[in-house]
DRENDO-1510 file (C-alpha; in Angstrom, 1 decimal, always signed):
<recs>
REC; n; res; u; v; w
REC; 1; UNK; -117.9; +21.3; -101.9 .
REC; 2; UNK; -114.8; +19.4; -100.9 .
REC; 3; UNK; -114.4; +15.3; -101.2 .
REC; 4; UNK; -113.2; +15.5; -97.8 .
REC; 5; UNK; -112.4; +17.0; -94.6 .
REC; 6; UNK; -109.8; +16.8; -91.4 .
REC; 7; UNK; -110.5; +18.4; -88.1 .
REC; 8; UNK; -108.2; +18.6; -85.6 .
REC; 9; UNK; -109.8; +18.2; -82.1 .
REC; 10; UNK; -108.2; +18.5; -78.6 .
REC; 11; UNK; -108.4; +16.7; -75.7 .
REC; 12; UNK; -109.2; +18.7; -72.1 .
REC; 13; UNK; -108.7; +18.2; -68.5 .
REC; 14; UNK; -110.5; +19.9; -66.1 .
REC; 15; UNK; -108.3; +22.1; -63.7 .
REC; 16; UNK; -112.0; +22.2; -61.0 .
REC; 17; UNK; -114.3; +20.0; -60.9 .
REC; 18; UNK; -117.6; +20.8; -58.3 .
REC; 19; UNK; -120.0; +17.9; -58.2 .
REC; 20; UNK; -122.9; +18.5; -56.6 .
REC; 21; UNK; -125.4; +15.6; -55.1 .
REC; 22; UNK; -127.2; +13.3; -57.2 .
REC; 23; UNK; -130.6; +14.1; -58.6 .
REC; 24; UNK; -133.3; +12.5; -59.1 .
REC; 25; UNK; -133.0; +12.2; -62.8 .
REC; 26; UNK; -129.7; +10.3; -62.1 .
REC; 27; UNK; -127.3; +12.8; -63.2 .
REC; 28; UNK; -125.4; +15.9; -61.1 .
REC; 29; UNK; -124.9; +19.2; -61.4 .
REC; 30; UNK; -121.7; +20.1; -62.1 .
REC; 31; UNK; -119.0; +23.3; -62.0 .
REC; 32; UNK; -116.1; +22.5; -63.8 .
REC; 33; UNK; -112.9; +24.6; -65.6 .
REC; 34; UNK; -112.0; +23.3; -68.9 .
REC; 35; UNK; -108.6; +24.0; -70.2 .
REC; 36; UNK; -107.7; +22.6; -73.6 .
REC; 37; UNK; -104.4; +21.1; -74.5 .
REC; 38; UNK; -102.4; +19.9; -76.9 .
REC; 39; UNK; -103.3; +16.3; -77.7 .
REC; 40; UNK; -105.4; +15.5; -80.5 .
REC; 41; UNK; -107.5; +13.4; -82.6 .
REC; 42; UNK; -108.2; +14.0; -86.2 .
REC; 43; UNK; -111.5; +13.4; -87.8 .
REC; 44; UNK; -111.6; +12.7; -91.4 .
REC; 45; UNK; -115.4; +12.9; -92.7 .
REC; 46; UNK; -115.5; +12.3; -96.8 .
REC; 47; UNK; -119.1; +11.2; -98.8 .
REC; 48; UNK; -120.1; +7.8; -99.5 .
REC; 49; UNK; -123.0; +5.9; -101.2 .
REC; 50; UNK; -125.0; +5.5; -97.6 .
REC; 51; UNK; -124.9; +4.7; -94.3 .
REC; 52; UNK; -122.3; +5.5; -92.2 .
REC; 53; UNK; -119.4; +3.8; -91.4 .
REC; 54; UNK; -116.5; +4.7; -89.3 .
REC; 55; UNK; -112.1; +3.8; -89.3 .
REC; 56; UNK; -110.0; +3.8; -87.2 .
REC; 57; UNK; -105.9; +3.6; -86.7 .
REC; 58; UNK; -105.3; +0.0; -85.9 .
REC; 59; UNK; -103.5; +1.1; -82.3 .
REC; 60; UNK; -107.2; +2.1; -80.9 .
REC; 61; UNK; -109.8; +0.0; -79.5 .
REC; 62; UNK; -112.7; +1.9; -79.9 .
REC; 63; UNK; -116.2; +1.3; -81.4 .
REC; 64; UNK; -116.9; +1.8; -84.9 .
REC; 65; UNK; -120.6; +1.5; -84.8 .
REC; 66; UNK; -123.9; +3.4; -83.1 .
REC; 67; UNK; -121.7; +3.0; -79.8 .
REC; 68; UNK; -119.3; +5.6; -80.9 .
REC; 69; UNK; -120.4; +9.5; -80.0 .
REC; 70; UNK; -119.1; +9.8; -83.6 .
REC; 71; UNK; -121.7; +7.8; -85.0 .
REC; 72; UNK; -124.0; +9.6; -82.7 .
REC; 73; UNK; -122.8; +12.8; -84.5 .
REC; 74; UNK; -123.0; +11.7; -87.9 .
REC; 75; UNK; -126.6; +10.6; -87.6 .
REC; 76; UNK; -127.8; +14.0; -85.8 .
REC; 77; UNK; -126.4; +16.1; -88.3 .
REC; 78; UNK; -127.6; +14.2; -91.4 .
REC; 79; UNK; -131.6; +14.3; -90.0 .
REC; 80; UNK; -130.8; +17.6; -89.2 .
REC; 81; UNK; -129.6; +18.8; -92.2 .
REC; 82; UNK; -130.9; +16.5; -94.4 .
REC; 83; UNK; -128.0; +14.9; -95.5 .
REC; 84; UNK; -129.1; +11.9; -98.0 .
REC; 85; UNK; -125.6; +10.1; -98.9 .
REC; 86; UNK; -123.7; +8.3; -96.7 .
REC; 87; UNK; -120.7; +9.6; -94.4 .
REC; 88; UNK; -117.3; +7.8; -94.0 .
REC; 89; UNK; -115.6; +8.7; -90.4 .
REC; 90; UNK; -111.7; +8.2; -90.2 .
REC; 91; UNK; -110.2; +8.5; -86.5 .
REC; 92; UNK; -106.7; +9.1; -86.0 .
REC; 93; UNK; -106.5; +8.9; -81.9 .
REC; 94; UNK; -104.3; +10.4; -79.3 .
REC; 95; UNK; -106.6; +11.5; -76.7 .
REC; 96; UNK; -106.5; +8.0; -74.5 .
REC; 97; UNK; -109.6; +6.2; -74.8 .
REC; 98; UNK; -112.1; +6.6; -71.3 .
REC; 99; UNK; -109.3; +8.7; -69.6 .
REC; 100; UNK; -110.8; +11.7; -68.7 .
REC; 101; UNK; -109.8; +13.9; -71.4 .
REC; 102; UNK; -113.0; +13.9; -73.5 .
REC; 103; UNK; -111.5; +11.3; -76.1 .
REC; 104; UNK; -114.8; +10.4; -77.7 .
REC; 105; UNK; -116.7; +13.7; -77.2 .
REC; 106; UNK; -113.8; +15.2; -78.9 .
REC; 107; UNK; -114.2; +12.9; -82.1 .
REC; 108; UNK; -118.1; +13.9; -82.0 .
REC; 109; UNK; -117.0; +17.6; -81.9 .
REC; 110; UNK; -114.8; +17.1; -84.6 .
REC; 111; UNK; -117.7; +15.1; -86.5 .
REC; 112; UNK; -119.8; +17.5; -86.3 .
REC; 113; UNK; -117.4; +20.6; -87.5 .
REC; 114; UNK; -116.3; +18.3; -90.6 .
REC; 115; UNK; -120.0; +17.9; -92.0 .
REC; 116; UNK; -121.0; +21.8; -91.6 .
REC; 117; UNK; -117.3; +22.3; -93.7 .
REC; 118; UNK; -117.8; +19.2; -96.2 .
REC; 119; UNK; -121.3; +21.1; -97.1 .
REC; 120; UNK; -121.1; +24.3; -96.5 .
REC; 121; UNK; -123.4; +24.3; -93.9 .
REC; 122; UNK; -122.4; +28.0; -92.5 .
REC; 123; UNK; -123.0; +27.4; -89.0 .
REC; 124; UNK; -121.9; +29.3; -86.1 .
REC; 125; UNK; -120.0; +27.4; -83.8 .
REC; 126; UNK; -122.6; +28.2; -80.7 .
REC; 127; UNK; -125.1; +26.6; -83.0 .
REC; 128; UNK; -122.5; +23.7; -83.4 .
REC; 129; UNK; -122.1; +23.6; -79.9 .
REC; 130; UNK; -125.6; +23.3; -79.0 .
REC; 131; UNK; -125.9; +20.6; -81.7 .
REC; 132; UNK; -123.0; +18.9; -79.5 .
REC; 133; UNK; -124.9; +19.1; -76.4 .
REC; 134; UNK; -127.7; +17.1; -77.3 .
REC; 135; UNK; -125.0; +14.3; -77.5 .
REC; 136; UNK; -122.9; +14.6; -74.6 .
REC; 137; UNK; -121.9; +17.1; -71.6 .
REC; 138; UNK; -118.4; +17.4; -72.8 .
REC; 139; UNK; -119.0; +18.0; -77.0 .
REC; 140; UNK; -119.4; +21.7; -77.0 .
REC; 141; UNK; -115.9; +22.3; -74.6 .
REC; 142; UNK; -114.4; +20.5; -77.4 .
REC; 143; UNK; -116.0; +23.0; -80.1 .
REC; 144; UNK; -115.2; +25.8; -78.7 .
REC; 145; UNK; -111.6; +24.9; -76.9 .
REC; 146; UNK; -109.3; +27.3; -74.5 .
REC; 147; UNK; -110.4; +27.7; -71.2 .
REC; 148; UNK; -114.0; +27.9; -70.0 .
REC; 149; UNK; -116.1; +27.4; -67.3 .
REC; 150; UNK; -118.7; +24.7; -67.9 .
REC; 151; UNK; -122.1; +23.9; -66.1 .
REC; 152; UNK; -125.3; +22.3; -65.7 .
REC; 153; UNK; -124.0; +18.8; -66.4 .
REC; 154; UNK; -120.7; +20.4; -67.8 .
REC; 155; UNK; -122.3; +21.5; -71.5 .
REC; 156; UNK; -123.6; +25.2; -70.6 .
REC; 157; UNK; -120.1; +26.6; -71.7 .
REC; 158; UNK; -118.7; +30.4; -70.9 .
REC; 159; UNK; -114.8; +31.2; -71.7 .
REC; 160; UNK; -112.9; +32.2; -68.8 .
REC; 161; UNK; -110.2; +35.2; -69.2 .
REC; 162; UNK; -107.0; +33.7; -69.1 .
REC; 163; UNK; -103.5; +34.8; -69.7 .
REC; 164; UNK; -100.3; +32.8; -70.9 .
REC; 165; UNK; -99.8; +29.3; -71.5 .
REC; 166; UNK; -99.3; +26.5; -69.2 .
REC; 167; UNK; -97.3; +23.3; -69.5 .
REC; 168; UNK; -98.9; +20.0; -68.3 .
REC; 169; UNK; -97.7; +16.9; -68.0 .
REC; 170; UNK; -99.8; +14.1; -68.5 .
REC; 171; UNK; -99.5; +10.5; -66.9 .
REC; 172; UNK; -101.6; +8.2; -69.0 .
REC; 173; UNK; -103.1; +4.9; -68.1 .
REC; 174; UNK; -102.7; +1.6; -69.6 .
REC; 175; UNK; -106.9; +0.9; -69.1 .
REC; 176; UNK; -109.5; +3.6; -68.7 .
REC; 177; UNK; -112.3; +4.2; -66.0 .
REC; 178; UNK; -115.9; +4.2; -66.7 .
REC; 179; UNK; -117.2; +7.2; -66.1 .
REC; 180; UNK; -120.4; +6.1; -64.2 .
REC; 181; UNK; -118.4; +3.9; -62.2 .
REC; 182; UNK; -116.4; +6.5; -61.0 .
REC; 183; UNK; -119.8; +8.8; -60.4 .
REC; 184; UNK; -121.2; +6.0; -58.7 .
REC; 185; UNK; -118.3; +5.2; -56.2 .
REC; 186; UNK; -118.4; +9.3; -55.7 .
REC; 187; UNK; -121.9; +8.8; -54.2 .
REC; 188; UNK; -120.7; +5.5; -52.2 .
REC; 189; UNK; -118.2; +7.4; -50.7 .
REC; 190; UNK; -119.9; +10.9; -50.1 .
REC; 191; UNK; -123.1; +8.9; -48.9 .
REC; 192; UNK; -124.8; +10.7; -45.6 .
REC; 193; UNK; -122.7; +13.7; -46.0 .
REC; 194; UNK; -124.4; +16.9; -46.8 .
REC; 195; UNK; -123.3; +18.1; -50.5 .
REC; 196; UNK; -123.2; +21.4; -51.7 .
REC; 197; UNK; -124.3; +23.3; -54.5 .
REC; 198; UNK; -121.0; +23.3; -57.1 .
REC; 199; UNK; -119.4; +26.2; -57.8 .
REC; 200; UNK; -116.5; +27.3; -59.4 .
REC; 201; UNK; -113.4; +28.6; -56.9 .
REC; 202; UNK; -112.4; +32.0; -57.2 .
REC; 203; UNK; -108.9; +31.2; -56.0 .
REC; 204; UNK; -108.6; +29.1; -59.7 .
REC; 205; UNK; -110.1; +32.1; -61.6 .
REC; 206; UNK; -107.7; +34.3; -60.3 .
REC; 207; UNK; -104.6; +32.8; -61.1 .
REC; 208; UNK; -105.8; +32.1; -64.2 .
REC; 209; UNK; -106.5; +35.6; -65.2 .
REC; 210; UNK; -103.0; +36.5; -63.7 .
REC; 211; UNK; -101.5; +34.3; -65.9 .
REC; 212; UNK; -100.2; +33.0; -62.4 .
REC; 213; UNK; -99.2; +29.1; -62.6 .
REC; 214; UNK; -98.0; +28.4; -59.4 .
REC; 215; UNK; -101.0; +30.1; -57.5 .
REC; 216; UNK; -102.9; +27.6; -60.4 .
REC; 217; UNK; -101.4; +24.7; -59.2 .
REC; 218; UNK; -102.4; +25.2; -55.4 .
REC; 219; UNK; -106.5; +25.3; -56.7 .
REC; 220; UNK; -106.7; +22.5; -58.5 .
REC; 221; UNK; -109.3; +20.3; -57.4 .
REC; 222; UNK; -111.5; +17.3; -58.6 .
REC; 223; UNK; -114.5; +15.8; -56.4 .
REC; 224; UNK; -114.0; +12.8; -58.4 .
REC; 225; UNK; -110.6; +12.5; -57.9 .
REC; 226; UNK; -111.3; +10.2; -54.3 .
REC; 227; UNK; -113.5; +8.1; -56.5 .
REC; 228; UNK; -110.7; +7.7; -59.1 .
REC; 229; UNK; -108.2; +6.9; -56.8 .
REC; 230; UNK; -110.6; +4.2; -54.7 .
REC; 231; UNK; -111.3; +2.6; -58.0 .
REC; 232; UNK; -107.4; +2.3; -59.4 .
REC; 233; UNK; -105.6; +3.1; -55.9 .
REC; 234; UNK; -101.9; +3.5; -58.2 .
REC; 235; UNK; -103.3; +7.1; -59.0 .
REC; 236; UNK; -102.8; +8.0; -55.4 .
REC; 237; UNK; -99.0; +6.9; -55.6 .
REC; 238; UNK; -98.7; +8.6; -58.9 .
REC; 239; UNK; -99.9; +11.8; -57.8 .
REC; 240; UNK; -97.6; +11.2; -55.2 .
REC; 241; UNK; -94.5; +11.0; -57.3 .
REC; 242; UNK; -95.0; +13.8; -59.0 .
REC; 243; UNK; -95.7; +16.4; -56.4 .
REC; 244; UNK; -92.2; +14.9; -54.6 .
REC; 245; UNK; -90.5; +15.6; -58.1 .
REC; 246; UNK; -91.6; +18.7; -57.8 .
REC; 247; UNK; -95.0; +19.8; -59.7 .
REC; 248; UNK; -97.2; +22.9; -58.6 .
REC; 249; UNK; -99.7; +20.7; -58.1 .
REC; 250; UNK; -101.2; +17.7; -59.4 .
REC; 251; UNK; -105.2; +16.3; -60.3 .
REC; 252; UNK; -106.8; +13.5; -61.7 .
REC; 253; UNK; -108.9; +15.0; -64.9 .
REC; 254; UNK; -112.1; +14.4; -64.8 .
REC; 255; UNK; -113.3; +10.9; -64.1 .
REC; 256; UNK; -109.8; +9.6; -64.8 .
REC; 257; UNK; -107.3; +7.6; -64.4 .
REC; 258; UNK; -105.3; +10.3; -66.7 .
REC; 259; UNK; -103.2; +12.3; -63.8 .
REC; 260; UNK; -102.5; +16.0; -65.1 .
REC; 261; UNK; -99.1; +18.1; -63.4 .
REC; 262; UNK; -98.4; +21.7; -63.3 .
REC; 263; UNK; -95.4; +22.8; -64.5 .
REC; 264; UNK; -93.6; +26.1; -64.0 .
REC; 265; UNK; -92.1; +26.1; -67.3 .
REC; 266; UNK; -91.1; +24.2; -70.3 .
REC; 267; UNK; -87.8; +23.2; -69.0 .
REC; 268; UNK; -89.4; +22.1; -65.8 .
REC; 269; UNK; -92.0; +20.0; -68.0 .
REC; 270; UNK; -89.2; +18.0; -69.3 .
REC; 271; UNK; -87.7; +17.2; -66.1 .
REC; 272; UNK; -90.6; +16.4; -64.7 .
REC; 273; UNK; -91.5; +13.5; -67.6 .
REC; 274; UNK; -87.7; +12.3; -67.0 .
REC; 275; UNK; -88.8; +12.1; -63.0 .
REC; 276; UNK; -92.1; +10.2; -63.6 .
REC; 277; UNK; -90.4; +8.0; -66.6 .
REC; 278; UNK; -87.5; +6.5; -64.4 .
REC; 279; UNK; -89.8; +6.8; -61.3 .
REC; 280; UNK; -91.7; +3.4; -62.9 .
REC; 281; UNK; -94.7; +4.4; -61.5 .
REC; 282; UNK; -96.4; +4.9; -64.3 .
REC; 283; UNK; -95.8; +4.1; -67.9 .
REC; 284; UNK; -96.5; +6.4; -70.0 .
REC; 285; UNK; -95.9; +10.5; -69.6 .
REC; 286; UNK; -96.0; +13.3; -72.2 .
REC; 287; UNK; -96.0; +16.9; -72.2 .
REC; 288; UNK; -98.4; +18.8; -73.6 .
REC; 289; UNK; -99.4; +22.9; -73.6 .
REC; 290; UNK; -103.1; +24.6; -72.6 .
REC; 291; UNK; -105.0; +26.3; -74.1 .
REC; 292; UNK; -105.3; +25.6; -77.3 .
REC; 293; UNK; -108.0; +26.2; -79.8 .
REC; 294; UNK; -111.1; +23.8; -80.4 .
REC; 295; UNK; -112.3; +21.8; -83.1 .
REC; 296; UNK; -110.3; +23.4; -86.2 .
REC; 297; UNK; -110.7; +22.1; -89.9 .
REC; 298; UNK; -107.1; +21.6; -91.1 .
REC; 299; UNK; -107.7; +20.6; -94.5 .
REC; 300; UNK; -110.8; +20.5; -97.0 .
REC; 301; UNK; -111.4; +23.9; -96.3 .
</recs>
């Protein structure tokens, strides 16, 4: 057994996402398309004496106790697995904290991939998965990584074929959205109407099994996206921008405020950060690539 391990984890967006009406339990069904991308966190899991206690780079502002899905992780898989010492958590964040891109579910997938390496667990990553989905709808996307199509509340995960790689470029947010604020201004504004069933669009799964970006970029669509936008207005303005400079199409990912544009190629990526930089719009773009891989152990192995 090694003293410690790293996992590499990646952020997502979601390319669709189909909410349907809210249920009685409080939650909603969803259908949504994950795609992976290139922005990560790093989870470093090594053995202490006991408890658990987690780190974190000084440039996040996260928790670093039982409020972190982390945490959450840790203690599931030491009752689980009857894990008696203590676990020490390291974070290294890039994934922007309650943006949409499955920052914290991402550090709980890569929680829970670090402890089955650091001892030799041997489990199959469905079986990590459905470890993850006991936490949170997002965890076993961030296991399993690429593209896939996710539902129930997001966590029932099947891959999607897809061909090639796409370039994204991501306009980040200073502050992040709550998630079940944005949820709950999506019933305010949908109130009355009749909601349908959600379902994935077939126009989305074809382009993406023809590897066909621009047809991608018309079938992007978010129901949250109105709530997002009512709740921090300067998305509607930024998505703005960027479809005038030119992206196949634009969405906010998931319950925001991180806004996600298609580009045709890598070239046009880098014009299109130049565009949104000098636009002063927003202040923060990168570029990133999708799919990627899921939770991967990178050293300790």
């Amino acid at each position: 057994m090694t003293s410690e391990v790293t996992v590499r984890v990646p952020g997502k967006i979601n390319l669709q996402l189909s909410v349907g009406p809210l249920q009685r339990d409080g939650y909603h069904e969803l259908a949504t398309v994950f795609q992976s991308v290139s922005l990560f966190d790093e989870i470093t899991v090594s053995e202490i004496d006991k408890g658990i206690e987690i780190t974190t780079d000084s440039k996040s502002n996260i928790p670093l106790d039982k409020e972190n899905l982390a945490y959450k992780a840790a203690e599931i898989m030491k009752k689980k697995f009857d894990i008696e010492t203590g676990l020490a958590i390291k974070i290294k964040k890039e994934i922007p904290i309650a943006g949409g891109m499955a920052g914290g579910s991402a550090d709980a997938g890569g929680t829970i991939v670090a402890i089955d390496s650091l001892f030799s667990l041997g489990l199959k990553r469905d079986e990590m998965e459905r470890i993850g989905s006991e936490l949170g709808a997002d965890i076993p996307f961030t296991i399993a990584g690429g593209t896939a199509i996710g539902t129930g509340r997001g966590d029932q995960i099947a891959p999607v074929l897809s061909r090639g790689s796409y370039n994204w470029v991501l306009a980040l947010s200073s502050s992040g959205l709550s998630t079940p604020s944005v949820y709950k201004e999506c019933d305010r504004l949908r109130e009355g109407l009749d909601i349908s069933k959600p379902f994935v669009s077939d126009s989305l799964l074809q382009a993406l099994s023809h590897g066909d970006a621009k047809a991608l970029g018309k079938a992007l669509t978010n129901d949250l996206q109105p709530a997002a936008c009512s709740l921090k207005p300067a998305l509607r303005l930024i998505l703005d921008v960027g479809l005038d400079y030119g992206a196949l199409g634009g969405i906010v990912s998931g319950s925001g405020p991180t806004v996600a544009f298609l580009a045709e190629h890598e070239d046009h990526a880098l014009d299109l950060v130049v565009a949104l930089t000098s636009s002063g719009v927003v202040g923060n773009v990168i570029r990133v690539a999708g799919p990627v891989p899921g939770a991967r152990v990178i050293t300790g192995a």
